[in-house]
C-alpha positions as CSV (number, residue, x, y, z in Angstrom):
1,X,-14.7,16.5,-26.7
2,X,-18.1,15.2,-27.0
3,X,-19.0,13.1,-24.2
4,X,-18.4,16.8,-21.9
5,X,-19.6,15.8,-18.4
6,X,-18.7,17.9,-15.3
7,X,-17.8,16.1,-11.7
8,X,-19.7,17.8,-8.7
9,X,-16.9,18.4,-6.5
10,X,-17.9,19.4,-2.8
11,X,-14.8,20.5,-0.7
12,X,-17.1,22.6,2.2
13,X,-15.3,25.9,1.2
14,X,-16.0,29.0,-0.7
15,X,-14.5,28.5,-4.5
16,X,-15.5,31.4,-6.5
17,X,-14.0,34.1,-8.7
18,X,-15.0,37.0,-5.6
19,X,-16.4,40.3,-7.6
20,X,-14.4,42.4,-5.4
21,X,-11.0,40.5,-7.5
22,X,-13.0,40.8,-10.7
23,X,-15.7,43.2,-10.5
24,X,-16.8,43.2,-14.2
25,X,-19.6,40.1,-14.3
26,X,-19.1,39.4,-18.3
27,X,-15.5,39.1,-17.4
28,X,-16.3,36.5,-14.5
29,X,-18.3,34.6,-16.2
30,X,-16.1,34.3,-19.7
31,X,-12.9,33.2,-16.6
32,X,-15.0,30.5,-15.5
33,X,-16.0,29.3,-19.3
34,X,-12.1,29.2,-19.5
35,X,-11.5,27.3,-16.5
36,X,-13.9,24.9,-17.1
37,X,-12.3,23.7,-20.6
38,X,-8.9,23.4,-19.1
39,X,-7.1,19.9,-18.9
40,X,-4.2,19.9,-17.7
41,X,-2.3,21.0,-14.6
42,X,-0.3,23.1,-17.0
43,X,-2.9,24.7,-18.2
44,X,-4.7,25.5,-15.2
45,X,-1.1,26.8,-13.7
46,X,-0.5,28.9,-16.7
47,X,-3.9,30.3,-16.4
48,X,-4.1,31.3,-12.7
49,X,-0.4,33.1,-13.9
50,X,-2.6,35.2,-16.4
51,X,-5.2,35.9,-13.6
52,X,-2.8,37.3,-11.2
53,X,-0.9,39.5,-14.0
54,X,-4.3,40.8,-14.7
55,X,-5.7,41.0,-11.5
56,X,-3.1,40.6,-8.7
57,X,-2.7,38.1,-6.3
58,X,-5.0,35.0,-5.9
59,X,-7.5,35.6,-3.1
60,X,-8.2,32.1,-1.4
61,X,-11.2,31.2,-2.8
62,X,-9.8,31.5,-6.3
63,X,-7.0,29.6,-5.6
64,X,-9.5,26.6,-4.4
65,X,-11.2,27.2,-7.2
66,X,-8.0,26.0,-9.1
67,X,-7.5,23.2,-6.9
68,X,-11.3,21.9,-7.7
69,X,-10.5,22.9,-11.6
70,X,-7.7,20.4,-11.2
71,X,-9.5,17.8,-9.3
72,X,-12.5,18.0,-11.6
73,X,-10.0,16.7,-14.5
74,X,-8.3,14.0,-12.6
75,X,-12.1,13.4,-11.8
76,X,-13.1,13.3,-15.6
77,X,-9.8,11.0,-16.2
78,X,-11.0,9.0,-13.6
79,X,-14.5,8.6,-14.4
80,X,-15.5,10.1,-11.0
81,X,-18.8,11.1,-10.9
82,X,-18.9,13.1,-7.4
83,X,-16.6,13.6,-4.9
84,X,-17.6,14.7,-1.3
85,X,-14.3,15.7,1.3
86,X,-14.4,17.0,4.4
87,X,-12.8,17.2,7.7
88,X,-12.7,13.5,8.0
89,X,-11.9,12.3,4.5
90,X,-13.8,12.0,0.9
91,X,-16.6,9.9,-0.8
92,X,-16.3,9.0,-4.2
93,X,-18.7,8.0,-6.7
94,X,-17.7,6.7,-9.8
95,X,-20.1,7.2,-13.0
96,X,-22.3,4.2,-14.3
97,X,-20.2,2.9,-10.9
98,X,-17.2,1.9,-13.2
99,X,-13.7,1.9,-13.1
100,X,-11.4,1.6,-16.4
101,X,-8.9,-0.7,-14.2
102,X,-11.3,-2.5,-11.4
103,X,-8.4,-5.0,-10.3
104,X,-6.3,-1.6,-9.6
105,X,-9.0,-0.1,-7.9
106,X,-9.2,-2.9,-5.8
107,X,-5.2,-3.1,-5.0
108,X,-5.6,0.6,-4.5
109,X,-7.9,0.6,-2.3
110,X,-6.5,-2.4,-0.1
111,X,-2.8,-0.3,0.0
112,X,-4.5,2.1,2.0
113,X,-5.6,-0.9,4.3
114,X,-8.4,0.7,7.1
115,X,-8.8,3.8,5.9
116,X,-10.5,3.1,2.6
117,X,-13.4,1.0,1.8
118,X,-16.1,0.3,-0.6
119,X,-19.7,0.9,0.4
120,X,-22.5,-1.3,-0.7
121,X,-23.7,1.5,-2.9
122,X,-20.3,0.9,-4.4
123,X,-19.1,4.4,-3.5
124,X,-15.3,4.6,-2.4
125,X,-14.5,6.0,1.4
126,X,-10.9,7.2,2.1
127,X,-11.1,8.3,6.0
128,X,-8.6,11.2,6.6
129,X,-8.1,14.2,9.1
130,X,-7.8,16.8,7.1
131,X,-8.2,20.1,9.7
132,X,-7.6,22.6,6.9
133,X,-9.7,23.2,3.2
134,X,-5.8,23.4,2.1
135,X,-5.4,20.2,3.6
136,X,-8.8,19.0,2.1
137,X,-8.0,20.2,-1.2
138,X,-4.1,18.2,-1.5
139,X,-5.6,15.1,0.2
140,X,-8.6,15.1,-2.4
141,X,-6.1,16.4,-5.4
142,X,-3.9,13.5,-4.4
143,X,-6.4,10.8,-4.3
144,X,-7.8,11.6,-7.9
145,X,-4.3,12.1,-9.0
146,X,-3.6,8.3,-8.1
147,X,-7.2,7.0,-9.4
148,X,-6.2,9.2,-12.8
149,X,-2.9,7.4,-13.2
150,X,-4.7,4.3,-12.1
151,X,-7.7,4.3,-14.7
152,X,-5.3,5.4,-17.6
153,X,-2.9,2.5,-16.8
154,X,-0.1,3.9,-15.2
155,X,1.4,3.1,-12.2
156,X,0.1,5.7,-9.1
157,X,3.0,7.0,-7.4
């Protein structure tokens, strides 16, 4: 793909490939190259299977590494620039601040009634409690999961 932009995704955790799970650097580096060309939740799931026959089991921060990997292509599907979670929900910032489907956007947005809103600086708030970075990472995953579905046309479920 040509036009190969990367989402920042900021989640306020550790998500990292730990050197005490894979301790050679070369080999670090060439499993995030990987993990940053995957698409699909398919291929990020069959590829976090290969890491822990290789390596073991998934320490945390690799497995919210996975759960960014699979934002960050919702995010791409989405046109989502940047996306900021935390405790208290995410920000979303859309690039060139467009959206493939605005009207659905808009009806997207208004389903989630109080806790969503558009800023003046057009970026998308959805206010959550989310007390856990497990918690973060669903809320966030489902979010851009919906947006995804949204901006390609389908309905979000």
């Amino acid at each position: 793909m040509a036009d190969r932009w990367s989402p920042q995704i900021t989640v306020g955790m550790p998500v990292l490939i730990p050197d005490d799970y894979v301790a050679d650097l070369s080999v670090r580096l060439s499993l995030y190259r990987r993990l940053a060309d995957l698409e699909t939740d398919e291929e990020i799931d069959s590829f976090a299977a290969e890491l822990r026959d290789r390596f073991g089991p998934l320490p945390d921060e690799v497995r919210y590494l996975f759960k960014v990997a699979t934002i960050k292509a919702y995010c791409r599907r989405a046109n989502v620039e940047k996306l900021d979670a935390g405790p208290k929900g995410a920000v979303i910032s859309f690039r060139d601040n467009s959206f493939a489907q605005p009207d659905r956007l808009v009806f997207f947005i208004r389903q989630h009634g109080q806790a969503a809103k558009v800023r003046p600086d057009m970026k998308v708030v959805f206010l959550q409690d989310w007390q856990t970075p497990e918690e973060r990472l669903a809320g966030a995953t489902e979010i851009l999961r919906q947006l995804a579905d949204l901006a390609e046309g389908r309905k979000a479920a």
